[in-house]
N, C-alpha and C positions, 0 to 999 in steps of 0.2 A: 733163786730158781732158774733153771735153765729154761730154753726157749721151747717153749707151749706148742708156737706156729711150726716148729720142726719138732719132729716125736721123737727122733733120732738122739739129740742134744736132750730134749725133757728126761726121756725115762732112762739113759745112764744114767742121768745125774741122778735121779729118783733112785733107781738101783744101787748106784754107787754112796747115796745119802742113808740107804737103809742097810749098809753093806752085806749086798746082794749079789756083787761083783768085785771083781781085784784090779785095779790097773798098775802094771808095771809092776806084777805081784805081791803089790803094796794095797793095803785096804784103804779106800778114799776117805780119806777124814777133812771135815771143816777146817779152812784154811787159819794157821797159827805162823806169826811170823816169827822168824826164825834169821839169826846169822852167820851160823856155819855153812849155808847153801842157800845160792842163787837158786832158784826157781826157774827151768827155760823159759824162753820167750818172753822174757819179764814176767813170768805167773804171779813174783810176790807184789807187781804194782799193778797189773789188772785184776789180783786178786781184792786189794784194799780201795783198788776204784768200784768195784764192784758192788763191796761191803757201804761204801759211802751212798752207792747211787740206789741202792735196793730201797734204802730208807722212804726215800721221796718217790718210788716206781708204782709203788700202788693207788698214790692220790693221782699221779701221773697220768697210770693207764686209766683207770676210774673215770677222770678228765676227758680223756680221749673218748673212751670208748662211748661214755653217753653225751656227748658232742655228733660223735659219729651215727652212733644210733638215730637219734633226731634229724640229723640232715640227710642220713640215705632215704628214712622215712620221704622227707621233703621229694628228695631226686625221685624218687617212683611215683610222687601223686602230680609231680609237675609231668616227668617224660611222658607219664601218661595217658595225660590228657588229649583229646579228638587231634586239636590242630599242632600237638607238638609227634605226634604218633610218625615215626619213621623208622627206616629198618638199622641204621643206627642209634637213635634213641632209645630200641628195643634193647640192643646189644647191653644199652647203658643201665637199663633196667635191671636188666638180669644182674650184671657187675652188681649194682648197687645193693641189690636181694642178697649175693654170695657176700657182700662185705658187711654187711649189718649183721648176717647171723656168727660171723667171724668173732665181734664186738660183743654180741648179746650174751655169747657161752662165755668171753674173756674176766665179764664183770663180774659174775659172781667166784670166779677162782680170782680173780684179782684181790677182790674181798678178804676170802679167805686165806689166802696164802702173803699178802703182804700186809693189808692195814691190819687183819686178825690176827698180827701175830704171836700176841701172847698166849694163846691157846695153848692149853693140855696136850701132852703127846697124845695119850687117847684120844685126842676129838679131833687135833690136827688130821692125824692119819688111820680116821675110822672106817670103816669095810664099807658104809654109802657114800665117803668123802673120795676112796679109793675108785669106788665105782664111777663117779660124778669124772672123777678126773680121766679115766679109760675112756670115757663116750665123747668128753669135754675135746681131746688131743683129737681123737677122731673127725669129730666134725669139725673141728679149725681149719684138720689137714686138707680135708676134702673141699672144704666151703674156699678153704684158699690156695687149693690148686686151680678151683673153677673161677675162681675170680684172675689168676694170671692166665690161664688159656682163654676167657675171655677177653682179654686185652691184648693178648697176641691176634685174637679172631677181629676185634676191632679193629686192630692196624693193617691187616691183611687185607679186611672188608672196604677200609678209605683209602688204601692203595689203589685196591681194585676199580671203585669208584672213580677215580677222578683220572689213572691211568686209561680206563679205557671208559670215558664218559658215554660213548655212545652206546656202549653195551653194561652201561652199566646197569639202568631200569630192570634189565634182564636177568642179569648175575645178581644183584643187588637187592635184592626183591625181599620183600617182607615174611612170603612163606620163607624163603630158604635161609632169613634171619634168625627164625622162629627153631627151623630145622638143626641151626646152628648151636642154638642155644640148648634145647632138647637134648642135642647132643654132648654136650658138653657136662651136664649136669648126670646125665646117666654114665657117660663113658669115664670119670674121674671118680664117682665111689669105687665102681669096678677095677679102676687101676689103683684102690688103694690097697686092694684087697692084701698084699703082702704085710700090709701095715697091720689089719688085723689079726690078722696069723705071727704077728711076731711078738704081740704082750699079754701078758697076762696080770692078774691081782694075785697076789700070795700074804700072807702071815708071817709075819718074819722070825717065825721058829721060837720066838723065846717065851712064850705065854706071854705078851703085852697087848697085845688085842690091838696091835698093830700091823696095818695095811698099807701095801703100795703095791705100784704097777712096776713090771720088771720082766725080762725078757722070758717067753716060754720055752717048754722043751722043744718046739719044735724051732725056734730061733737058733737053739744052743746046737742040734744034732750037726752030724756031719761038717762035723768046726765049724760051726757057725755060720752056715751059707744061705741060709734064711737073713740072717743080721745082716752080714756086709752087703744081699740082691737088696736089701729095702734100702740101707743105707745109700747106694749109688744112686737106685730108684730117684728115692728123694730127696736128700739132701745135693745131690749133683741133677739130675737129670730133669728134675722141679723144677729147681732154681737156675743153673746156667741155661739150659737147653733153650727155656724161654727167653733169658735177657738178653742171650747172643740174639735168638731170631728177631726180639724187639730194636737190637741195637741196629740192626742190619735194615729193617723195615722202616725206622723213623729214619736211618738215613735215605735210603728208597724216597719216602716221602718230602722229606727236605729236597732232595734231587728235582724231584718230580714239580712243588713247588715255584724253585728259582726256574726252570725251564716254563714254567706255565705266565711267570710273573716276566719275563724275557720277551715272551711271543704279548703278551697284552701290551706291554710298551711302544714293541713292533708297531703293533695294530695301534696306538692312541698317536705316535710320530706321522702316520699313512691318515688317520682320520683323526681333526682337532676333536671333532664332538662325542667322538665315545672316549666314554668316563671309563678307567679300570675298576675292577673291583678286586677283591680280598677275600681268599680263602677263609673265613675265620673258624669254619666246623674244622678244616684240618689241621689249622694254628692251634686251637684248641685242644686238639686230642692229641696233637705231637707233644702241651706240656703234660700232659696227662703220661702219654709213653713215659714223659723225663724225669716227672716225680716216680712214676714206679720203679724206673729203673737205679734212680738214685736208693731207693731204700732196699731193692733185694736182694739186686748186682754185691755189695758187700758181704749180705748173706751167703749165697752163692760162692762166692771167691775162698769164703772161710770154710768151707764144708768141703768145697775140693783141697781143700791144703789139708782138713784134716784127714781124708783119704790116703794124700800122700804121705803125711806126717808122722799121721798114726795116730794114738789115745795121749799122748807126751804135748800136743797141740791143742787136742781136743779139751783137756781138764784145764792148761793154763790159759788160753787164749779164747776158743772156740764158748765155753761154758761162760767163763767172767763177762763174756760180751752178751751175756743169752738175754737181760734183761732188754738190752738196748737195741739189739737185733727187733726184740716184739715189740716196741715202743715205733721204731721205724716201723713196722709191719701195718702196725693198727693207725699210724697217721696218715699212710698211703691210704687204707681203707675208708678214712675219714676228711680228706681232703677234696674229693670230687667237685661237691657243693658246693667251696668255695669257686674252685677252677669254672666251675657251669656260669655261676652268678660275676665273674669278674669280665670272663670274654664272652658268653654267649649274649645278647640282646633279648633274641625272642626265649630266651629260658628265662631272663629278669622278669620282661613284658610277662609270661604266662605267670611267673610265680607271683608278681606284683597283682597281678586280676585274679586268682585265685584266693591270698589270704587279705592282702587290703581289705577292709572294712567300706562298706559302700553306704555310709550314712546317708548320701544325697538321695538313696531310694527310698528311704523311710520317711523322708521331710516333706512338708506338703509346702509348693513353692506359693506364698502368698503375693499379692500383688502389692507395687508399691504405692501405686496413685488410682482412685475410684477410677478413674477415665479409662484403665486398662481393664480393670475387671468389668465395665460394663461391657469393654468390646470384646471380653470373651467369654461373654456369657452370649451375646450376641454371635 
């Protein structure tokens, strides 16, 4: 199955799986190896890595995904709490809201489509399974385009911070975090809206009472200029636009950083008694930037080659990888909570007094020697 997290890569494959589409006016067929012809781009060994890895991808994502589930759970009952409440912790909130629902829609097509696989073609690809998976791509896209603009908006927002500290309280501010996020979550359905207008569910013509998602007429008119505006949309303008501006921003902040850790030396060389201290909110969300950018940047890189490439990159390279693409996808979504718990202190401290079990309240402290309990009874 191709990649879920991109609609683009899912519903050719889906189209081209229920042959709905031609590529290279050849009808797509299940990979059969073959040795009269190489396959570009290595297709016949990305194709049999594929076949090998699909196997174990569903326990995989399965794994992940309710891992993930549980601990974004964690991350919003910790961030939220009275004395962890700040206008970055907000930002972290929301993140961790759009990546849980990322996960929650993944595991039941995970289900279905890899550990179920022996299912009936009737039930595999029936008109509510069809339906489940139109709404399923939709809100992956959208829950995880809000989760990369929110991470662009956090780097932006501890840029801002710590570049101009003294304006920060100002710029910085909880409403306009709030505002930030509002924003985010309404302006990202709306820009998917091409996405919706480009699929449809159909019957695949043969009387099998067979269903899939597959591109509509309105994708198809005027050559196809519905298809290739979504395709750039998303698969380029998703994916790089944000990891260039994140690569640019964590460098911004590493900068910012060493010039700030520069002048505190200064000042500790000029006064023995002041102690430096240690950005760790910004150390912290720069490895945050670095795990996201490790697992999308690839993504991204592969979607612009298939732009230029064409459909000859997309079926041997861009699809054989669609498994592993969302595998990365979903462990980004599920990694935060380690990242909070390994470098924050006061996120341990608050998570630690939250679920810790406080037996010493329930125990009635008895005295050891009569001499004590007379004097406090006394």
């Amino acid at each position: 199955m191709a990649v879920t997290l991109d609609p683009n890569a899912f519903f050719q494959w889906m189209s081209c799986f229920q042959n709905f589409s031609e590529i290279n006016n050849t009808v797509c067929e299940p990979y059969m190896p073959t040795t009269d012809y190489q396959a570009p781009y290595y297709g016949d060994q990305m194709a049999e890595f594929r076949a090998r890895y699909t196997e174990f991808h569903g326990y995989l994502s399965l794994t992940v995904c309710t891992f993930g589930i549980i601990t974004n759970i964690l991350n919003i009952v910790v961030l939220t709490r009275k004395d962890m409440m700040s206008p970055t912790n907000t930002i972290l909130t929301g993140l961790a809201v759009a990546d849980m629902f990322v996960m929650l829609s993944y595991v039941p097509y995970s289900i279905h489509m890899y550990i179920r696989s022996h299912q009936l073609a009737n039930e595999r690809y029936s008109f509510s399974w069809a339906v489940f998976t139109l709404i399923h791509a939709h809100l992956t896209v959208v829950c995880h385009t809000v989760s990369i603009w929110l991470t662009v908006t956090l780097a932006m927002w501890r840029l801002l911070s710590i570049s101009f500290p003294t304006n920060s309280k100002k710029w910085c501010c909880m409403f306009r975090a709030k505002c930030a996020i509002l924003c985010t979550y309404v302006c990202c359905p709306l820009f998917c809206v091409p996405t919706y207008l480009t699929f449809t569910i159909r019957e695949d013509g043969r009387g099998t009472n067979k269903y899939t998602v597959t591109f509509s007429d309105s994708a198809v008119r005027h050559n196809h200029l519905l298809e290739r505006v979504n395709f750039w949309i998303f698969s380029v303008l998703m994916k790089l636009v944000p990891c260039i501006a994140l690569t640019g921003l964590s460098l911004a902040l590493v900068r910012v950083l060493y010039v700030t850790n520069v002048r505190k030396h200064r000042l500790k060389n000029r006064n023995t008694s002041c102690k430096p201290t240690t950005d760790r909110t910004t150390k912290m969300l720069l490895v945050v930037l670095l795990v996201f950018l490790l697992t999308e940047f690839p993504t991204g890189i592969l979607a612009l080659l298939c732009g230029i490439l064409g459909k000859v990159f997309f079926v041997n390279v861009y699809h054989n990888l669609g498994e592993v693409m969302d595998i990365m996808a979903l462990i980004n979504s599920g990694v935060n909570f380690i990242l909070y718990c390994t470098m924050s202190r006061k996120f341990r401290q608050t998570f630690a007094r939250i679920f810790k079990p406080n037996f010493h309240h329930t125990w009635i402290a008895m005295p050891k020697e009569p001499a004590t309990l007379a004097t406090s009874v006394l």
